[in-house]
C-alpha positions as CSV (number, residue, x, y, z in Angstrom):
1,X,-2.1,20.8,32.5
2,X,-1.3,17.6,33.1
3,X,2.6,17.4,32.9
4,X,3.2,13.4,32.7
5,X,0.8,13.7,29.7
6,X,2.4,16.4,28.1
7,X,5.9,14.9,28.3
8,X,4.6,11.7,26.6
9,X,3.1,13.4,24.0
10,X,5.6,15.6,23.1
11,X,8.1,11.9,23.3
12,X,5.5,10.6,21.2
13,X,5.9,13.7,18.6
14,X,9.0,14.2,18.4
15,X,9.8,10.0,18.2
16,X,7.6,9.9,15.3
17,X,8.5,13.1,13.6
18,X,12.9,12.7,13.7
19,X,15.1,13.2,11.0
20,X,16.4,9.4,11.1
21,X,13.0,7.8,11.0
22,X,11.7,10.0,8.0
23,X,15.4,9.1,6.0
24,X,15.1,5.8,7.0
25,X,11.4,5.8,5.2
26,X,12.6,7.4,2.4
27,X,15.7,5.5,1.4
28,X,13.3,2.1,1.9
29,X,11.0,3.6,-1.0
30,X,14.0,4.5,-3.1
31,X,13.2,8.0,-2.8
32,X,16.5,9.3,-1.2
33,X,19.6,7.9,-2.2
34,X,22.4,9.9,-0.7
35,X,21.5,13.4,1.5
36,X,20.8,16.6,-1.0
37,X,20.1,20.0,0.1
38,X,16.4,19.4,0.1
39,X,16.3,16.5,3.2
40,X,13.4,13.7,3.2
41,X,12.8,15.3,6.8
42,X,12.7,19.3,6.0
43,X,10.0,18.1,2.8
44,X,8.0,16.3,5.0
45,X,7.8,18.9,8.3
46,X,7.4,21.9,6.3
47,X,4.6,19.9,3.5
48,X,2.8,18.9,6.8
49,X,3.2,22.3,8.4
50,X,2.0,24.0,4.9
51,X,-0.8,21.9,3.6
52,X,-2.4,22.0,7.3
53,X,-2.0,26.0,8.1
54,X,-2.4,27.6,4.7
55,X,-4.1,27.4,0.9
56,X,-1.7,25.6,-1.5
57,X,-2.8,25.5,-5.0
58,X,0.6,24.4,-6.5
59,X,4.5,23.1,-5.7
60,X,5.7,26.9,-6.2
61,X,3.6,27.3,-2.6
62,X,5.2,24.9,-0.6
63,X,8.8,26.0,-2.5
64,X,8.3,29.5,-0.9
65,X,7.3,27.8,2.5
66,X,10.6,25.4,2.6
67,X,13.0,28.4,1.4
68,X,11.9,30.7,4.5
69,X,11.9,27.7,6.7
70,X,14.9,26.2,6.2
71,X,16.6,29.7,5.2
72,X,18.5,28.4,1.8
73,X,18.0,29.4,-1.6
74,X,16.2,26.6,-3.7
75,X,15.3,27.1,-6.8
76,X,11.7,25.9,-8.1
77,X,13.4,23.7,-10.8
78,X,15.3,21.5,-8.0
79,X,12.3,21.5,-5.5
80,X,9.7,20.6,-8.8
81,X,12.4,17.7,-9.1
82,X,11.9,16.1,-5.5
83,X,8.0,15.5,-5.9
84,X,8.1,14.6,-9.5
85,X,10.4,11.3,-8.6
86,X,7.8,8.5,-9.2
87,X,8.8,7.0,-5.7
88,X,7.5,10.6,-3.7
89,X,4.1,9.3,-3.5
90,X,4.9,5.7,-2.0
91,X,7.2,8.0,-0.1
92,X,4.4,10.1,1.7
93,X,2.3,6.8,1.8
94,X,4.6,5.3,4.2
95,X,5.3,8.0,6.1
96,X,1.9,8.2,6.8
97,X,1.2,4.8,7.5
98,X,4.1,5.3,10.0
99,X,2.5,8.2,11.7
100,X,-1.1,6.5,12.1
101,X,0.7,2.9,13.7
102,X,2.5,5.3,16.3
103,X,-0.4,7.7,16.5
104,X,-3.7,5.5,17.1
105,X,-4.9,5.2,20.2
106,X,-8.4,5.1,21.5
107,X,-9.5,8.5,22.4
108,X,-13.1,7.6,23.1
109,X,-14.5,4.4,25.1
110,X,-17.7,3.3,26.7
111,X,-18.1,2.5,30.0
112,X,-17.7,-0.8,31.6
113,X,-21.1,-3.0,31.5
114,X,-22.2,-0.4,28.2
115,X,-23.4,-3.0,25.9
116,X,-21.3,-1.4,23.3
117,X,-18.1,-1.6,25.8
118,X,-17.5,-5.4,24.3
119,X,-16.8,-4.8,21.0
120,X,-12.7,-4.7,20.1
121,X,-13.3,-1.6,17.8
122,X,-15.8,-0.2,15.8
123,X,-15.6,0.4,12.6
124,X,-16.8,3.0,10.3
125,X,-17.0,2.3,6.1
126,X,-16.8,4.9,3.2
127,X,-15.2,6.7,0.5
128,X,-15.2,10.4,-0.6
129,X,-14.2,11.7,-4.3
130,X,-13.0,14.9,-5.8
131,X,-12.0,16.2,-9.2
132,X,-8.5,16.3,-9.9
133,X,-6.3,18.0,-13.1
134,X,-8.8,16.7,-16.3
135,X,-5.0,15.6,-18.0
136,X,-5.3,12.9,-14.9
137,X,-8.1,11.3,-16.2
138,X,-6.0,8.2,-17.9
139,X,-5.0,7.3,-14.7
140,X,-7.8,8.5,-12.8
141,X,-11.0,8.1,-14.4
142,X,-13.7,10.1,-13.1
143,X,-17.4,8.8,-13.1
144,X,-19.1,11.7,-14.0
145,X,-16.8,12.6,-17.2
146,X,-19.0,15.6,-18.2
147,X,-18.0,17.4,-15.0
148,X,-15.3,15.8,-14.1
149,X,-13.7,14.1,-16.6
150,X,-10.8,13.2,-14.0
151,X,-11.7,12.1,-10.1
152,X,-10.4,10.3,-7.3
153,X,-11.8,8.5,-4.6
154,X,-10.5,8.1,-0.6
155,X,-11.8,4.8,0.3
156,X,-11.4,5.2,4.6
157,X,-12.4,2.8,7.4
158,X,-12.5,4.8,10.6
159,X,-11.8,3.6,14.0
160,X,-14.4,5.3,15.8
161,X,-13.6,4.6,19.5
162,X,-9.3,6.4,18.0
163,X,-11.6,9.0,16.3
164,X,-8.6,8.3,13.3
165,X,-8.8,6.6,10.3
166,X,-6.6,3.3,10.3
167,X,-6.8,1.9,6.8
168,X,-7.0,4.8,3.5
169,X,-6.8,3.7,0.0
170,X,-6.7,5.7,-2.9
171,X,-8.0,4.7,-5.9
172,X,-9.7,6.1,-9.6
173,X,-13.5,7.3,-8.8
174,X,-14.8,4.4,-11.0
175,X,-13.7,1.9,-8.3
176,X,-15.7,-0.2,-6.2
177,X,-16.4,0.6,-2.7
178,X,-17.2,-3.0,-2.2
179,X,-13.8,-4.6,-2.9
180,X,-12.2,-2.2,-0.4
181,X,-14.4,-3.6,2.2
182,X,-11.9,-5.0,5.3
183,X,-11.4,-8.9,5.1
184,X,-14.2,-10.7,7.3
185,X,-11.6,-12.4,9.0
186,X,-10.3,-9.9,10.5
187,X,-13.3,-8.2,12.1
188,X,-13.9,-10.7,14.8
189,X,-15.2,-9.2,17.8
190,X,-16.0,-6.0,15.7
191,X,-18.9,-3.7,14.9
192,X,-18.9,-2.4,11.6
193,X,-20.8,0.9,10.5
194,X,-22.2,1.3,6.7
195,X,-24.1,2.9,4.6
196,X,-26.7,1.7,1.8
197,X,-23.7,1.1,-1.3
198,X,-22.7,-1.4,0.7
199,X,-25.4,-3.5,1.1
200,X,-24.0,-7.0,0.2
201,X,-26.2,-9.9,2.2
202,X,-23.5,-12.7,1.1
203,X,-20.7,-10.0,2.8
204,X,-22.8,-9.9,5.8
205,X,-22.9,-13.4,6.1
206,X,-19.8,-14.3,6.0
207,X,-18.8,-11.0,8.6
208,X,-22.1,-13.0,10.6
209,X,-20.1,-16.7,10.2
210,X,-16.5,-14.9,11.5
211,X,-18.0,-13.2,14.8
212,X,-18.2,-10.1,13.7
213,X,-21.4,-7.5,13.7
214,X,-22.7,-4.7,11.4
215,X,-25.3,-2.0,11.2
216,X,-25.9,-0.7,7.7
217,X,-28.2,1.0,5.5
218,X,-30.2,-0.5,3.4
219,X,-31.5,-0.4,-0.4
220,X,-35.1,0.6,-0.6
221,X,-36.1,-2.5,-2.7
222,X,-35.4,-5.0,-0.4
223,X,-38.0,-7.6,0.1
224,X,-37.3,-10.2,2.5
225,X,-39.6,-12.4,4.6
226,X,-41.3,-11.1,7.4
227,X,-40.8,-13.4,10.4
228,X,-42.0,-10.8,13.0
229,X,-42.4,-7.8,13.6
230,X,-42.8,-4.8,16.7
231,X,-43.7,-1.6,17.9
232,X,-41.3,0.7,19.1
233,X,-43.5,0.3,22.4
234,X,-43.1,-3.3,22.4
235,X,-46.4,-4.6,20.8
236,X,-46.2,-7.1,18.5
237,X,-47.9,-6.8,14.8
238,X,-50.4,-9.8,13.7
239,X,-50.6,-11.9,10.5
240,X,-47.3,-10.5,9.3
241,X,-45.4,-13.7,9.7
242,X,-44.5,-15.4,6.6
243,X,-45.4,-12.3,4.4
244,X,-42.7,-10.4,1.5
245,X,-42.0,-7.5,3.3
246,X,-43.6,-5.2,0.8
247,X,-47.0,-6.7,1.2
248,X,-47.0,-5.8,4.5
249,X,-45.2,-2.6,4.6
250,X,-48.3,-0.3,4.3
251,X,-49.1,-1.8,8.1
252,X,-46.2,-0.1,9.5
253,X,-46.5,2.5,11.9
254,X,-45.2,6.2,10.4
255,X,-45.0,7.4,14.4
256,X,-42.6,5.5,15.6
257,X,-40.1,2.8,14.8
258,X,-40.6,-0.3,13.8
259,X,-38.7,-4.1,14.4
260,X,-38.5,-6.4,12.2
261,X,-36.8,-10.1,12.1
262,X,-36.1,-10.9,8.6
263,X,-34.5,-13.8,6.0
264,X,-33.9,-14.1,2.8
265,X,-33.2,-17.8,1.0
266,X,-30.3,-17.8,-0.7
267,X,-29.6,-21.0,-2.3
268,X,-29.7,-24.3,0.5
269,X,-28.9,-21.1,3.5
270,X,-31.2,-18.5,4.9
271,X,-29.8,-15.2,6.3
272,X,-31.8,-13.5,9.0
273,X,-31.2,-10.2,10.2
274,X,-32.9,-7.4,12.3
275,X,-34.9,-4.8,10.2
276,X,-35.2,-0.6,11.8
277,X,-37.9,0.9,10.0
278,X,-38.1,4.7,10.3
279,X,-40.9,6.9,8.0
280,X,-38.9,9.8,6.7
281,X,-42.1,12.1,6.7
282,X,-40.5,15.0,4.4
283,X,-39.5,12.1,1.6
284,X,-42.8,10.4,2.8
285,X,-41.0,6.9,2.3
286,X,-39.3,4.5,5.3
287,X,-35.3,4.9,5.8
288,X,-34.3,0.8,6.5
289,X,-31.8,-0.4,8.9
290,X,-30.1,-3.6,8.9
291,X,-28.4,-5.6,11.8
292,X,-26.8,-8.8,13.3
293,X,-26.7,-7.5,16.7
294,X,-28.6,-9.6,19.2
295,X,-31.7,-8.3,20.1
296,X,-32.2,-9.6,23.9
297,X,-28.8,-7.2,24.3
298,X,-29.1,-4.2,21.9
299,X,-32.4,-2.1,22.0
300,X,-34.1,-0.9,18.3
301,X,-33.1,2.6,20.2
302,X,-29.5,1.3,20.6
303,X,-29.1,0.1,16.9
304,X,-30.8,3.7,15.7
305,X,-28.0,5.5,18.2
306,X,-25.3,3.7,17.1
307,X,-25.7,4.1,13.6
308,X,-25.9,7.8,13.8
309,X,-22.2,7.8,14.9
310,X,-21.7,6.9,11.7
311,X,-21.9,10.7,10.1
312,X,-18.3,10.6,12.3
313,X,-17.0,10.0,8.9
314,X,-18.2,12.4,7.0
315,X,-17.1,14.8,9.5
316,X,-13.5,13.9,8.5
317,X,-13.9,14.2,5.3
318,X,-15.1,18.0,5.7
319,X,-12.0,18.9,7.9
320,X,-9.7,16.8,5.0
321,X,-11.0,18.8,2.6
322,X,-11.8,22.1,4.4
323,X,-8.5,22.3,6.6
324,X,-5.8,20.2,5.0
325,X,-6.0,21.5,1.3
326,X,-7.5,18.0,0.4
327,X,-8.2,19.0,-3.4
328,X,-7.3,19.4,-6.6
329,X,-4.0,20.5,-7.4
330,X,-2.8,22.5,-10.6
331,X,-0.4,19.6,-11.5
332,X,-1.1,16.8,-14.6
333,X,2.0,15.0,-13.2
334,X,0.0,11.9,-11.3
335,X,3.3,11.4,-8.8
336,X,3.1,15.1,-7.8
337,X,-0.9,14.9,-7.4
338,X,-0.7,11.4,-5.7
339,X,2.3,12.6,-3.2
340,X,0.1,15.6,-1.8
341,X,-2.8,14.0,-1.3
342,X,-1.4,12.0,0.6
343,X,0.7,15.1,2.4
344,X,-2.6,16.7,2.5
345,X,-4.1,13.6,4.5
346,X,-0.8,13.6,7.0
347,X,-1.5,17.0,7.9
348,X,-5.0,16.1,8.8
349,X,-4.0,13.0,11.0
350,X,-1.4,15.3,12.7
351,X,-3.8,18.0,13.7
352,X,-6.3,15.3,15.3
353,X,-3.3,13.6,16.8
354,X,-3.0,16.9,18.8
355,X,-6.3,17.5,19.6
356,X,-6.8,14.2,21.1
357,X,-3.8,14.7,23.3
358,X,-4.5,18.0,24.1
359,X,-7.9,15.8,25.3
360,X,-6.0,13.8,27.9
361,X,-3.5,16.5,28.8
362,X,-6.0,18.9,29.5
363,X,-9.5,16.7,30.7
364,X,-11.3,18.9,28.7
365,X,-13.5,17.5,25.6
366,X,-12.2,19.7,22.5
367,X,-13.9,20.1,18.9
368,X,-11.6,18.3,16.0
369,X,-13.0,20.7,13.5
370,X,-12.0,24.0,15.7
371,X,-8.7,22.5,16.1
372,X,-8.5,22.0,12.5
373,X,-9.4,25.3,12.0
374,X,-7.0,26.5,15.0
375,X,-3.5,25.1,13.9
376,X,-2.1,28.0,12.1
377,X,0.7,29.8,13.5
378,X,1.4,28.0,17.2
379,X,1.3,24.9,15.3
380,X,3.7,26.6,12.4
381,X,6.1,27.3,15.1
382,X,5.8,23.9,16.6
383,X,6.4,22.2,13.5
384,X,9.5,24.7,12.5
385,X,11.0,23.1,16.2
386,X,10.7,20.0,15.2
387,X,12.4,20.9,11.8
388,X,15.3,22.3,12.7
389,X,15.6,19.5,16.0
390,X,15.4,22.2,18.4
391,X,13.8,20.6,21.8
392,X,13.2,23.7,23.7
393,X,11.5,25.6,21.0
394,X,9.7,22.5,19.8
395,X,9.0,21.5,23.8
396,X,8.0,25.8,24.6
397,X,5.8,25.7,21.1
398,X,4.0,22.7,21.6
399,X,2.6,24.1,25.3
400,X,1.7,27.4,23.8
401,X,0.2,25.2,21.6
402,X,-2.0,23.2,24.0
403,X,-2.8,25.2,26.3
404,X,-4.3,27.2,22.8
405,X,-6.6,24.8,22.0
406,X,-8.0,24.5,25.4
407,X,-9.3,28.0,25.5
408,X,-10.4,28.2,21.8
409,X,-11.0,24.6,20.4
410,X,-13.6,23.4,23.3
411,X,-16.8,21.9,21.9
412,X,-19.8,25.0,21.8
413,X,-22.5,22.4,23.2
414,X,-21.2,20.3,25.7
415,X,-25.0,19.3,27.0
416,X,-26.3,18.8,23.9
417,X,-24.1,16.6,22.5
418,X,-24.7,14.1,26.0
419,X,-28.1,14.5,25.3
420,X,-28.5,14.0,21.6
421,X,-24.7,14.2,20.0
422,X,-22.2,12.5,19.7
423,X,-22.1,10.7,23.2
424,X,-25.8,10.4,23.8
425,X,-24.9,6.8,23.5
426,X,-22.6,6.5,26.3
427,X,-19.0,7.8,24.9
428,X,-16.8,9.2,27.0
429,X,-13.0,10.6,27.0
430,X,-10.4,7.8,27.5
């Protein structure tokens, strides 16, 4: 174990998680006006601590969780009062987006001369939605209103390189993933991941004009002009130039990839972009790709690579909802519902926050899903430290704690994923 690492992660912990910080937060949003029995800090340790190392279906849950923890006598009336205040979800918000400005910080990097190794960040687009409480539905409409009449939707850009989300929005299911796109503007220097719902060539364009670069998915009735066209091996396909791509898609080759430069006229501009075609021989139909990336630097291999990091995504999405009680709780009150989703998130960021310095503390490349799956009791105890501002308990804990996840949370195929996972591009630990 590496000691200087340890120490300024544990600095890092117990800076971000103090009881000044979190009352500070809360008095901002109007949630706490003077100090009541029930503490901003003590709701927020023990939700985290609860929602990521046990089942919670309801407040009376995380009520029996707080009364052992903090060893008083709360009734359920005077708890059920904290999270029904209208300002508890704003509440959690920020406390979250607290937690992810102190707690992101690259994890994963390619190598110097990698031709993915100039890019500032890359990015990672998409949204996940779940039922909630059917009275929600006024405020939460649900798309599918025979099933689920009432349904939210996580719209999440990842950082991939922090293996953290850095921007979360929560809105009604019936939202647009579209206008929760990041601003253009800001993805200079960027590569942005996405799949096929957000195809938007305009968007592109204007991501194109502000020096940023994408790789998306796209819809399956496309038809641009052909401008060229190759072989995975290199060769180049005749008398396609000038051709709608559909006329000339039957020419393709179903055994290996296929490059194409594109445009499409829109008005007095033309947009040109690379084209990956892939025959997906069980759906016996081609799977498109679409890029800005330059093609004298980025291989059709590279493109095809890099876009498979971005099932990195969905991956968080299973450990939200598999190991943070991400779901629907029994509550119609939309402050109580909205509050623990985001305390449900928290607990997610807090257990990858761990794993990823557990990472660097130990050199040893660790499995975010096993240590999702791992933070139960050593991380209970770790978290009750922190609670009740005991240093040595929270300092002992957190070690038992690491040194934990190094002997149970290690990834099973270490070869496999160099080879054909998730750094078979080039990734490697920071």
């Amino acid at each position: 174990m590496n000691q200087r690492k340890f120490t300024t992660f544990l600095e890092k912990l117990t800076h971000s998680l103090n009881p000044e910080k979190i009352t500070e937060i809360a008095k901002q949003e109007d949630f706490c006006v003077r100090q009541r029995r029930i503490t901003p800090f003590n709701l927020v340790t023990c939700l985290v601590a609860v929602m990521a190392s046990s089942t919670i279906e309801s407040v009376a849950d995380i009520q029996r969780r707080y009364c052992e923890w903090s060893e008083s006598n709360i009734s359920y009336r005077a708890f059920h009062n904290q999270f029904s205040k209208p300002e508890f979800p704003e509440f959690m918000r920020e406390v979250l987006s607290s937690l992810l400005t102190d707690w992101l910080q690259p994890s994963l990097a390619f190598p110097e001369g990698h031709s993915f190794h100039q890019f500032k960040q890359i990015l990672i687009q998409d949204g996940s939605s779940f039922a909630v409480k059917d009275s929600l539905k006024k405020s939460f409409p649900g798309r599918f209103k025979t099933i689920s009449p009432a349904a939210v939707e996580l719209q999440v850009t990842m950082d991939l390189l922090a293996d953290q989300p850095c921007s979360i929005s929560l809105t009604p299911d019936t939202a647009s993933e579209r206008d929760y796109l990041p601003e253009p503007q800001t993805l200079s220097g960027c590569l942005l991941l996405l799949d096929r719902g957000y195809f938007d060539l305009e968007w592109f364009q204007n991501l194109q004009d502000t020096g940023g670069f994408y790789i998306a998915r796209c819809k399956n009735n496309i038809n641009p002009v052909v401008e060229a066209a190759y072989r995975e091996d290199g060769k180049m396909l005749k008398h396609v130039k000038g051709k709608p791509l559909k006329t000339v898609q039957g020419k393709l080759f179903k055994r290996q990839r296929t490059e194409l430069i594109v445009s499409w006229k829109k008005g007095k501009h033309t947009i040109t972009a690379r084209l990956v075609a892939c025959w997906i021989k069980r759906e016996k139909k081609f799977s498109w790709l679409i890029t800005n990336l330059p093609q004298e630097q980025f291989s059709l291999d590279e493109v095809s690579e890099a876009y498979r990091l971005r099932w990195q995504i969905e991956l968080l999405f299973k450990e939200w909802k598999s190991y943070a009680n991400l779901r629907c709780f029994d509550t119609g009150k939309e402050s109580i519902a909205t509050g623990l989703i985001w305390a449900a998130i928290t607990a997610a960021l807090m257990k990858r926050f761990i794993c990823h310095s557990a990472q660097r503390i130990l050199g040893k490349v660790l499995s975010t899903r096993k240590a999702a799956m791992c933070c139960t009791v050593t991380f209970c105890d770790t978290m009750l430290g922190i609670m009740r501002v005991d240093r040595k308990a929270t300092k002992l804990n957190a070690r038992k704690l690491i040194n934990f996840l190094g002997r149970y949370a290690g990834r099973a195929h270490p070869k496999r994923d160099c080879d054909s996972g998730k750094f078979s591009l080039g990734l490697q630990l920071c």
